[in-house]
ZAMIFI-435759 format. One record per residue: residue in three letters; y, x, z of N, C-alpha, C in turn. Coordinates in steps of 0.02 Angstrom, whole numbers, padded with zeros to 5 digits, always signed. Last residue first. Layout:
alaYXZYXZYXZ...
END
This chain:
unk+01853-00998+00247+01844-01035+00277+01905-01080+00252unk+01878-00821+00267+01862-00865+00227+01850-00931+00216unk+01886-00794+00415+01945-00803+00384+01944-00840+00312unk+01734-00788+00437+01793-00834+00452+01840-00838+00434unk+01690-00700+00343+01655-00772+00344+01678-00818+00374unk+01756-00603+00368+01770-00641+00298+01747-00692+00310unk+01691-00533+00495+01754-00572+00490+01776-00611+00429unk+01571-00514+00454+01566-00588+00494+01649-00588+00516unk+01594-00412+00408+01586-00460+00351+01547-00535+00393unk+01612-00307+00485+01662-00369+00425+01635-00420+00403unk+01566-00281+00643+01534-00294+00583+01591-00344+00528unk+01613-00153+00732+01633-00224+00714+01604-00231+00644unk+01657-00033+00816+01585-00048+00805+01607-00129+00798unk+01788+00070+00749+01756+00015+00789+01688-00003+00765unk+01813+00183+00665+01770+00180+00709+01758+00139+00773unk+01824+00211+00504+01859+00166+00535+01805+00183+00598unk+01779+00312+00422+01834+00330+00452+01842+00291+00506unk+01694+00248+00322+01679+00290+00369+01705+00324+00430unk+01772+00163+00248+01735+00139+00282+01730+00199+00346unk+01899+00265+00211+01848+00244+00201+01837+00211+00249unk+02083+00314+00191+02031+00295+00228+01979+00248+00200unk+02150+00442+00058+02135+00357+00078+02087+00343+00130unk+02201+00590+00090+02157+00551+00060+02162+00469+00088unk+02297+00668+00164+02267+00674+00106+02203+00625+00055unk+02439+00640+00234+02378+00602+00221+02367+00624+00152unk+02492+00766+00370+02504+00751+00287+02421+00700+00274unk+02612+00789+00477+02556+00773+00467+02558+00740+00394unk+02704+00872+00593+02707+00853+00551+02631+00841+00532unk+02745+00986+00706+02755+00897+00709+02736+00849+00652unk+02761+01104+00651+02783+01063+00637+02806+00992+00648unk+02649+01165+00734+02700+01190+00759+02780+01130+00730unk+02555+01063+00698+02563+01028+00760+02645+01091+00767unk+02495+00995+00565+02515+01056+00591+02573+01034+00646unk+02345+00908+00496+02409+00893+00535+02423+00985+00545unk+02292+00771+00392+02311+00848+00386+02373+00837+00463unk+02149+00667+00357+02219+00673+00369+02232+00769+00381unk+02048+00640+00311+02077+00611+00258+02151+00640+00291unk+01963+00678+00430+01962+00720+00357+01995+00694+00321unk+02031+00663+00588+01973+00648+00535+02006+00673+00470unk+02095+00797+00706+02084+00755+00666+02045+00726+00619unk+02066+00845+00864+02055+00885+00791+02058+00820+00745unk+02162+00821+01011+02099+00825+00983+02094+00818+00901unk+02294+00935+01094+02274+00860+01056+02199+00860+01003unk+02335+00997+01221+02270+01018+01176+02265+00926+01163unk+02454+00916+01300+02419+00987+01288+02379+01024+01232unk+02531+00799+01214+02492+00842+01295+02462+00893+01268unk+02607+00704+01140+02534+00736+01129+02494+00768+01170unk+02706+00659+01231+02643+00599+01199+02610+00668+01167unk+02783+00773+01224+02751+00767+01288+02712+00697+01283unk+02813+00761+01076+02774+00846+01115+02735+00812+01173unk+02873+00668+01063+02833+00670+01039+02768+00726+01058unk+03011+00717+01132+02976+00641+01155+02897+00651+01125unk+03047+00826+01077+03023+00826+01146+02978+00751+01178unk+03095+00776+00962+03012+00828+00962+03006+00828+01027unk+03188+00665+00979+03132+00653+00945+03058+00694+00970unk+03272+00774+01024+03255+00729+01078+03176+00679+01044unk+03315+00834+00936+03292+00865+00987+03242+00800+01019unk+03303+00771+00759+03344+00770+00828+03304+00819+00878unk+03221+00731+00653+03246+00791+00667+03289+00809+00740unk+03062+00646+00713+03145+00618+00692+03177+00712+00701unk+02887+00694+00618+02968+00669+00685+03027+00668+00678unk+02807+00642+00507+02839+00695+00569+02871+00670+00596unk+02715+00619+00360+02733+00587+00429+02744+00645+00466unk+02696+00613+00190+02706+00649+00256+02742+00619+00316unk+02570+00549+00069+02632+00541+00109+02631+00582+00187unk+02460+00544+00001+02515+00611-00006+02574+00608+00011unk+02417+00374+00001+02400+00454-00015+02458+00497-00030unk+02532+00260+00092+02502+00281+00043+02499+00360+00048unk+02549+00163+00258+02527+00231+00217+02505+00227+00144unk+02636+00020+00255+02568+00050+00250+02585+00135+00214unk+02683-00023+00422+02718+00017+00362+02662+00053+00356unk+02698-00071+00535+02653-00087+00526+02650-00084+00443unk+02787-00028+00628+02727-00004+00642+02682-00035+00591unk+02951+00017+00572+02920-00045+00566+02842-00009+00566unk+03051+00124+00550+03019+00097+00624+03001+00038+00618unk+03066+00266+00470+03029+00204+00489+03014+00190+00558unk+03167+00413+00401+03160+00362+00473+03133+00300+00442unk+03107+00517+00292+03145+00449+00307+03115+00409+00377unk+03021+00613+00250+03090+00637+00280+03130+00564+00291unk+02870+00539+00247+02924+00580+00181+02998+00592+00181unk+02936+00470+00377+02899+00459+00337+02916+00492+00271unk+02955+00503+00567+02984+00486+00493+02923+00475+00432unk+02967+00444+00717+02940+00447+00665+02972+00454+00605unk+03077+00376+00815+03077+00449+00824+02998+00478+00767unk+03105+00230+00818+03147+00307+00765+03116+00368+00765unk+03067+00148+00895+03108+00199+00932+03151+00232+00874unk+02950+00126+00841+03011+00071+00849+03083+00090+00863unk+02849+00249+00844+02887+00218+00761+02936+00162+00805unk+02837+00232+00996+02894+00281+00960+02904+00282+00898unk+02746+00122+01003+02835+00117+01047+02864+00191+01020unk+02650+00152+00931+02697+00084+00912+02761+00104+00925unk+02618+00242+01012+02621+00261+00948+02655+00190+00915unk+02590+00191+01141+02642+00206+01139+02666+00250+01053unk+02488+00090+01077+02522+00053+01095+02608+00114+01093unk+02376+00184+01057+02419+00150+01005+02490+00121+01031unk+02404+00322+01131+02376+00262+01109+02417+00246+01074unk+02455+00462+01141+02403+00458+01172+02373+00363+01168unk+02531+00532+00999+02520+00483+01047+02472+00481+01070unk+02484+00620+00898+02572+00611+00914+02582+00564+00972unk+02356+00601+00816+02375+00633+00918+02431+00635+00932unk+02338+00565+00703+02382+00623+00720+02377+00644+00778unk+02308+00424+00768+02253+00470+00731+02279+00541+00729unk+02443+00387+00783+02380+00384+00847+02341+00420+00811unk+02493+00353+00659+02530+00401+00717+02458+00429+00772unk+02397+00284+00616+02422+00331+00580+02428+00386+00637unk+02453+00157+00671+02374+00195+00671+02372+00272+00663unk+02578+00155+00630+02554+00170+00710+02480+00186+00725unk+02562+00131+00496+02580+00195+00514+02572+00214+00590unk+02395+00071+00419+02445+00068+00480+02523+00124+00495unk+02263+00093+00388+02331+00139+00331+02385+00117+00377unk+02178+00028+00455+02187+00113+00448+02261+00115+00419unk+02196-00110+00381+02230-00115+00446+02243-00027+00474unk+02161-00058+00244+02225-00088+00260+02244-00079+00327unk+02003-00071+00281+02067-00006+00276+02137+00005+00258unk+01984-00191+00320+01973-00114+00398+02007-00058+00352unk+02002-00227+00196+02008-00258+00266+02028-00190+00303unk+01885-00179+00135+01980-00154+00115+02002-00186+00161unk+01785-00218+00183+01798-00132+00181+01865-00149+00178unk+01783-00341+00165+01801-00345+00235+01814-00253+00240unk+01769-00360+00009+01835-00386+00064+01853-00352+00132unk+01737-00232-00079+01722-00284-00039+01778-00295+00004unk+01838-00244-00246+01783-00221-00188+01768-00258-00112unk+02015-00266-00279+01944-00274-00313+01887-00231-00243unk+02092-00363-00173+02073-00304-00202+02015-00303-00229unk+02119-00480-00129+02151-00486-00213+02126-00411-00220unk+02095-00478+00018+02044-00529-00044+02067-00518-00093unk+02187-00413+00050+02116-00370+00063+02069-00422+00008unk+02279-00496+00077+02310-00446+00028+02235-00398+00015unk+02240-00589+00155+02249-00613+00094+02260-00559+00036unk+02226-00529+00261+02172-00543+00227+02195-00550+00172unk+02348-00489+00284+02315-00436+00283+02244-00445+00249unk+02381-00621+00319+02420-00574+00273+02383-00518+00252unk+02320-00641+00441+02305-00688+00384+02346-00637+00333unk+02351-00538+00542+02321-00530+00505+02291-00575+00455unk+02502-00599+00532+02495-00538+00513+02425-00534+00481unk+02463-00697+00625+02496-00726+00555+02499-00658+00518unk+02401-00662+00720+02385-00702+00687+02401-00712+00598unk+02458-00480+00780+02454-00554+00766+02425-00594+00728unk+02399-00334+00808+02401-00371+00752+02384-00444+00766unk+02324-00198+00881+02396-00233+00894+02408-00284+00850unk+02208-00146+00846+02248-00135+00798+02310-00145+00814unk+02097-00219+00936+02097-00159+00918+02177-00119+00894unk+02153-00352+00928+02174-00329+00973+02161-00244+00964unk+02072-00390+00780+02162-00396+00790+02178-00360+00856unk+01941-00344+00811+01984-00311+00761+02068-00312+00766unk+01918-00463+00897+01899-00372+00919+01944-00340+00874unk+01948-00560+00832+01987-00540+00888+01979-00487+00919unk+01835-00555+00740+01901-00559+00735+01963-00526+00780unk+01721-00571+00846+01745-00497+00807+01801-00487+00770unk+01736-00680+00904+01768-00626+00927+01771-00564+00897unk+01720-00771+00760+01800-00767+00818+01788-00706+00860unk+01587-00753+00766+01644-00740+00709+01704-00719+00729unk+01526-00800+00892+01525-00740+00851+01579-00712+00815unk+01600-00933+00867+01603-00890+00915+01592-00826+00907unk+01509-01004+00755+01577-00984+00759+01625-00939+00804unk+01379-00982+00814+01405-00950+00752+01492-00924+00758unk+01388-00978+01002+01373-01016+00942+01396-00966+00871unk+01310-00862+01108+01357-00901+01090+01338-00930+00996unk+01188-00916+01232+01230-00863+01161+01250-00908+01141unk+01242-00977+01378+01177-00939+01342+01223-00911+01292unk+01268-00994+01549+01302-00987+01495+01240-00942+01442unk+01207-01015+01666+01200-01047+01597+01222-01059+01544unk+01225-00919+01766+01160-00901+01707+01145-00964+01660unk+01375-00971+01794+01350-00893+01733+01292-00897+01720unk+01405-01066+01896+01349-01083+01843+01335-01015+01754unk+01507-01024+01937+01442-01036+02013+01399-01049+01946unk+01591-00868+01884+01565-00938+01896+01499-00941+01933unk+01565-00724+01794+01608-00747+01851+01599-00821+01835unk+01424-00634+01710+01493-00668+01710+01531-00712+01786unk+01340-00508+01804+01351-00578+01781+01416-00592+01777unk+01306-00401+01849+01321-00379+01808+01318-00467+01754unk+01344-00418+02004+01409-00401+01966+01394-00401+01878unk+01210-00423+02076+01252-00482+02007+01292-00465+01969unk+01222-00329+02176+01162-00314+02128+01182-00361+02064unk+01352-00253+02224+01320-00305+02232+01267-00293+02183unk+01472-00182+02257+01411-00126+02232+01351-00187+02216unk+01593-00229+02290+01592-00184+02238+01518-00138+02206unk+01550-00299+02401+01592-00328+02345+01582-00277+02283unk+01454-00268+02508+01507-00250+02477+01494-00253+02414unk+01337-00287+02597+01374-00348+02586+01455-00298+02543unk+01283-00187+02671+01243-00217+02592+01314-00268+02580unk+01408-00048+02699+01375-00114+02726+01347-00130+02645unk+01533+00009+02668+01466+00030+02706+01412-00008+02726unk+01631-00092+02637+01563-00083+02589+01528-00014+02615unk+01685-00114+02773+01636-00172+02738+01586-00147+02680unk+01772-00026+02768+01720-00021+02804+01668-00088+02782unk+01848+00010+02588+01841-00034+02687+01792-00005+02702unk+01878+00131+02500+01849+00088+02531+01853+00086+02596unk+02010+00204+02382+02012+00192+02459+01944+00118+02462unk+01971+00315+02258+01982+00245+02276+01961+00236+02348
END
């Protein structure tokens, strides 16, 4: 990154001793935030984590409250069972976002069937690969890069294949945002 001549100097913008304050002439009075606030952003930690609208994830609650066990576990493992999650956990993508943009594309299959709805739940002993076409494995080859990193234990992958097998249901343990649930139930519950 190209610096001015200015931040050779105390007076640069980028090294200041505050920076580690919110932006405004009045940041040191902003204090902690209220209950409801809390609530809401771990909400919104979870929906932006995932890609997942409003109205989606009210759906997602509602379908996580009729499971027997705790709400906010089957929560976080509904939103896992994703297939663009899915995809991204495989390493078939280097994020979610472009693991979205190639289930939309086609170039995913699912137990040998084209899906392109990202948000198509995985069930156990289902196989995910790529569209048979050429153009599918080359798209998918160059989203994985080089040396793609080793997968979590519920999933199976063989990379000469393109292919990836879910062996087990995602746990709690699996999920690895640092977001507490059960201050999301306490809002969506409400």
């Amino acid at each position: 990154m190209l610096k001015g001549i200015r931040c050779e100097s105390a007076k640069c913008p980028m090294e200041r001793q505050w920076r580690s304050n919110p932006p405004g002439m009045h940041s040191w009075r902003r204090g902690k935030g209220s209950n409801y606030l809390v609530r809401l952003r771990e909400k919104q930690k979870v929906k932006r984590y995932y890609g997942v609208l409003e109205k989606q994830f009210k759906l997602y609650f509602e379908a996580a409250s009729k499971l027997p066990g705790n709400t906010g576990v089957e929560l976080l493992t509904l939103l896992e069972r994703r297939l663009d999650n899915v995809v991204w956990k495989l390493a078939f993508s280097q994020s979610r976002r472009t693991a979205r943009q190639a289930v939309v594309h086609g170039h995913i299959t699912v137990n040998g069937r084209k899906v392109d709805r990202p948000s198509f739940r995985i069930r156990n002993g289902d196989v995910i690969g790529t569209h048979s076409c050429e153009r599918s494995r080359k798209y998918v080859q160059r989203l994985m890069g080089d040396s793609p990193p080793p997968v979590q234990e519920w999933l199976e992958r063989d990379i000469t294949k393109l292919e990836g097998r879910v062996i087990a249901l995602p746990t709690r343990e699996h999920v690895q945002i640092p977001v507490e649930e059960q201050l999301i139930v306490e809002m969506c519950s409400r």
